[in-house]
Every structure is written in C-alpha cells, then in structure tokens.
C-alpha positions as a Markdown table, in Angstrom:
| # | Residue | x | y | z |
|---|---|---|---|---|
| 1 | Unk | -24.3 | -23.9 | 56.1 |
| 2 | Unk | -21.8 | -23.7 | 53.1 |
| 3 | Unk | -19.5 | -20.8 | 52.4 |
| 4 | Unk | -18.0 | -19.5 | 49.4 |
| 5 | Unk | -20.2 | -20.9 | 47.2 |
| 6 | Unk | -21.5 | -19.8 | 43.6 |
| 7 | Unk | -25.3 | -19.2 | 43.9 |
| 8 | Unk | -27.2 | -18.6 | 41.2 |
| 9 | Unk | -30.2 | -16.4 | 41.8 |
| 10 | Unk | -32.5 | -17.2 | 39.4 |
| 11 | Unk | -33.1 | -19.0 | 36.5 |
| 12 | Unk | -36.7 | -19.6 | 34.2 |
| 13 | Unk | -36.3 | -23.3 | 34.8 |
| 14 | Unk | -36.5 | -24.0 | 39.0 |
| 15 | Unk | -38.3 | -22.0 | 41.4 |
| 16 | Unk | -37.2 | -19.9 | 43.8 |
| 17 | Unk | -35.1 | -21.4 | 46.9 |
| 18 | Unk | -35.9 | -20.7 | 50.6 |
| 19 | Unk | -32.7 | -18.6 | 51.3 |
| 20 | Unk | -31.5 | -15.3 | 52.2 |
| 21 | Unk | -28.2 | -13.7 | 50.2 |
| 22 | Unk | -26.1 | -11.5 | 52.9 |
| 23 | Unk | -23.0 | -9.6 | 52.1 |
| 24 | Unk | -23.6 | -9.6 | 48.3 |
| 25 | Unk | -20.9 | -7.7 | 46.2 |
| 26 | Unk | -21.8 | -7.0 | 42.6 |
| 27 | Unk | -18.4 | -5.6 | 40.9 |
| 28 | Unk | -17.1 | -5.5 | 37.4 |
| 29 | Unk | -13.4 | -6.4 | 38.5 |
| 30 | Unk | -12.5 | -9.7 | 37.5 |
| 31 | Unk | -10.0 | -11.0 | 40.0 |
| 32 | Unk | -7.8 | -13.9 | 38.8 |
| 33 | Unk | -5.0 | -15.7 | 40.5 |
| 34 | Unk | -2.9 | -16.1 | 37.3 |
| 35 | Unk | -0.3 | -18.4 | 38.7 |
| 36 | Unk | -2.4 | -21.1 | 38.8 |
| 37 | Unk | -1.8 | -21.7 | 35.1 |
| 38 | Unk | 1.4 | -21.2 | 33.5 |
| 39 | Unk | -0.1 | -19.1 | 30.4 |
| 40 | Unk | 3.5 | -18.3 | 29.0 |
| 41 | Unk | 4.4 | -21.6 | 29.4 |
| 42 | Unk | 1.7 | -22.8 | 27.7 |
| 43 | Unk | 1.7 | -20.0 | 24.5 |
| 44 | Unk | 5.5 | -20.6 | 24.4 |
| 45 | Unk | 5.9 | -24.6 | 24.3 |
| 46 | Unk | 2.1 | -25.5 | 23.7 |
| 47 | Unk | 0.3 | -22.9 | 21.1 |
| 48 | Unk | 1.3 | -24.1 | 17.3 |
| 49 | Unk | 0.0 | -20.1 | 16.8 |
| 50 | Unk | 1.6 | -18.2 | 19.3 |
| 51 | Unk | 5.0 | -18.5 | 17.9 |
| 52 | Unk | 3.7 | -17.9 | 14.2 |
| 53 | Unk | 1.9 | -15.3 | 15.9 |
| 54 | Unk | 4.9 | -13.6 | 17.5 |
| 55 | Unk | 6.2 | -13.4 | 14.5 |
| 56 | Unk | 4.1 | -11.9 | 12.5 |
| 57 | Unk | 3.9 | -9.1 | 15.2 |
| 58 | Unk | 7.3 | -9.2 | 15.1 |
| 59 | Unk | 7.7 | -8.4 | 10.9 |
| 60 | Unk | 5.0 | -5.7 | 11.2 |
| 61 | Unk | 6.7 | -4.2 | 13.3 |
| 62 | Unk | 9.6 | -3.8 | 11.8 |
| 63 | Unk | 7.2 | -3.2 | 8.2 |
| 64 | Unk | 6.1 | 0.0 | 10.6 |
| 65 | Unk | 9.6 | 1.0 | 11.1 |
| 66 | Unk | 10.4 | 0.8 | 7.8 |
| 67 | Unk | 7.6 | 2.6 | 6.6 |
| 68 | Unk | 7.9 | 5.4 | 9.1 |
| 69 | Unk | 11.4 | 6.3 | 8.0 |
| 70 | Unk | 9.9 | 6.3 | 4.2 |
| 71 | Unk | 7.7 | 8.4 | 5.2 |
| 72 | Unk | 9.8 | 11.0 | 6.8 |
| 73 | Unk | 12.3 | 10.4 | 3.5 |
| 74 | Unk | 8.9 | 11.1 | 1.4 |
| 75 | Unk | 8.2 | 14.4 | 3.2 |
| 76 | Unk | 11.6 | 15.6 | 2.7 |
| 77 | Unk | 11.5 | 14.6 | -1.0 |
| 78 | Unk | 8.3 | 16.4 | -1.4 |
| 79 | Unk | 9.4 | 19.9 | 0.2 |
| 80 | Unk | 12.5 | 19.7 | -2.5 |
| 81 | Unk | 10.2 | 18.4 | -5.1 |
| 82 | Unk | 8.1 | 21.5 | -4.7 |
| 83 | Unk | 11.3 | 23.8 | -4.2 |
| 84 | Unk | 12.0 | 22.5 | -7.8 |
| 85 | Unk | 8.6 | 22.6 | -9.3 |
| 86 | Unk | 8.6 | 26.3 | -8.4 |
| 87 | Unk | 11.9 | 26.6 | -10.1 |
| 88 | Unk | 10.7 | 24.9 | -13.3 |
| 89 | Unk | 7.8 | 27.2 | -13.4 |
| 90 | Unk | 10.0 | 30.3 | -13.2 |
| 91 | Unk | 12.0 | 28.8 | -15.9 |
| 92 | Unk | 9.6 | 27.8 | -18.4 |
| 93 | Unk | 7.6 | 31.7 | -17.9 |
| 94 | Unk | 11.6 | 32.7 | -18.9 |
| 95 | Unk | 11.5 | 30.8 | -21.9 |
| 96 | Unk | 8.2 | 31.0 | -22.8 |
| 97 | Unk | 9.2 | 34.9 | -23.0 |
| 98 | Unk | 12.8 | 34.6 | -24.7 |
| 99 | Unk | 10.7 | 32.1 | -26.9 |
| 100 | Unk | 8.0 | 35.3 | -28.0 |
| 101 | Unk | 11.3 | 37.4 | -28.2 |
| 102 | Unk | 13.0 | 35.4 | -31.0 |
| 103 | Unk | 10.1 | 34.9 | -32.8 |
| 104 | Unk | 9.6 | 38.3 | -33.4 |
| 105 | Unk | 13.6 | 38.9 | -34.1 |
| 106 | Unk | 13.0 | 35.8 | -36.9 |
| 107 | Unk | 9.5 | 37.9 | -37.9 |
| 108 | Unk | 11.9 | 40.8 | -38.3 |
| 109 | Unk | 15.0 | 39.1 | -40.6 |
| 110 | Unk | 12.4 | 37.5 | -42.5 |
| 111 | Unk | 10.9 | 40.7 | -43.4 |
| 112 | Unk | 13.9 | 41.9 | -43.9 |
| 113 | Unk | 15.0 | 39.4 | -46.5 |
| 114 | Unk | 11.9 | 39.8 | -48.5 |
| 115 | Unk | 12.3 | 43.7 | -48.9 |
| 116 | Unk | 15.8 | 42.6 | -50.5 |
| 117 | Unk | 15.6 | 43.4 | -54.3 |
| 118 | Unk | 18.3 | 42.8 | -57.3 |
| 119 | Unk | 19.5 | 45.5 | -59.1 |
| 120 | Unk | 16.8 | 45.2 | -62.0 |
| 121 | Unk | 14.0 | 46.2 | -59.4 |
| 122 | Unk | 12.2 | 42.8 | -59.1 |
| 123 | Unk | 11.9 | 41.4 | -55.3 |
| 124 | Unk | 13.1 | 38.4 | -54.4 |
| 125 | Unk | 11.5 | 36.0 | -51.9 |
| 126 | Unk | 14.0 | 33.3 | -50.5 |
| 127 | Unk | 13.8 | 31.0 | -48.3 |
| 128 | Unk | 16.5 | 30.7 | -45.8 |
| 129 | Unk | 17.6 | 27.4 | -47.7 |
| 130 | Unk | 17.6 | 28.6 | -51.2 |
| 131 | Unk | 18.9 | 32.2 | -50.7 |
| 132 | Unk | 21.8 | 32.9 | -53.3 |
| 133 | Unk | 24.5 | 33.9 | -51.5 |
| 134 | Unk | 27.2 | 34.0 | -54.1 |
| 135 | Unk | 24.8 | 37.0 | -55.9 |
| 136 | Unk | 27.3 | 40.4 | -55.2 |
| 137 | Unk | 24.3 | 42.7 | -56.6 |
| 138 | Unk | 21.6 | 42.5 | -53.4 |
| 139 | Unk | 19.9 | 46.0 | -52.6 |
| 140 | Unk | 18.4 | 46.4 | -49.3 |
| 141 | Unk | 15.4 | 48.6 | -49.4 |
C-alpha cells in the first residue's frame, strides 16, 4: 500500500473507491519548504517587475516621508496662522472703532465750518478745498 499520497475524496465525475482514510489531518496551515526554490533569486535576477517594483515602493516611501514632515510643518503653520488671525481680528475691531471715532471728529469740524459766518451776517458753506483762507474777517458762531 502507498504512503504519502494525495487522495482526493470525491469528485462528481468517478465513483467512490473501496478504501478506508486513517489518520486524516484537516488544517489551515500551509507548510512549505521554501528552499526548494530560490524566490529572491528569482525576483532579483528573473522578474522584469520586481526591480521596477522595488522601486516604486522605494519612492513612496520616501513621498510618505516627505509628506509626513509637511504635515507636521502644516500643523505648526496653522496654530501660528490662527495666533495671527486672532490678532487681525482684534485689530480690525480697533480700527473699525478709531474709524467711527474720526468720523464723528470730521462730522464735528465740518459742522463747525459751516456755522462760520463773515462779518456781513451771511453763512458761508466751504468745502475743505475751496475755503478762503487768506479772508482775515471769519466769525465763529
């Protein structure tokens, strides 16, 4: 009787055979004796696509490198972007306000200039282009 054979237990095509299986070991665990083919040799001086292969794992990784240290250059960026964005803020409420502040001090000397009268009583309305400053006679009201 044969030993270490493969048998095949069934198939649709033949019929059952007149034999007994004994010690029968179902496992998922594929055991391989690896040195009986020289794999590396044959990816390394064989394979037209492991060496382009290689290399393209190779530039990726170095692409992830890369992109890692961007990305922790990015992060600090953004926390100072922010810093600065909250800076800008507070600046533009401060001028926003000094901006309502002089308009009202303009409102106020443009008021002011239009309550200026000659000597004869009549008012004069100048415009801060036009306004006769060589006149010695102005009368603030």
């Amino acid at each position: 009787t044969p030993t270490g054979v493969n048998v095949y237990v069934g198939d649709p095509w033949y019929g059952a055979a007149d034999a007994t299986i004994t010690n029968l070991l179902i496992t998922t665990e594929v055991e391989c004796d690896c040195s009986a083919v020289d794999i590396d040799g044959y990816l390394t001086y064989c394979s037209d696509v492991f060496g382009e292969t290689e290399d393209s794992v190779s530039a990726l990784r170095s692409d992830v490198d890369t992109n890692t240290a961007a990305v922790g250059t990015n992060t600090a960026n953004i926390a100072d972007n922010s810093a600065n964005i909250g800076n800008l803020q507070s600046s533009v409420g401060s001028l926003q306000t000094e901006s309502g502040t002089l308009r009202t001090e303009v409102d106020d000397i443009k008021a002011t200039i239009a309550k200026i009268a000659d000597v004869d009583g009549q008012t004069i309305v100048p415009t801060l282009f036009n306004l006769d400053i060589n006149r010695q006679n102005y009368l603030l009201l």
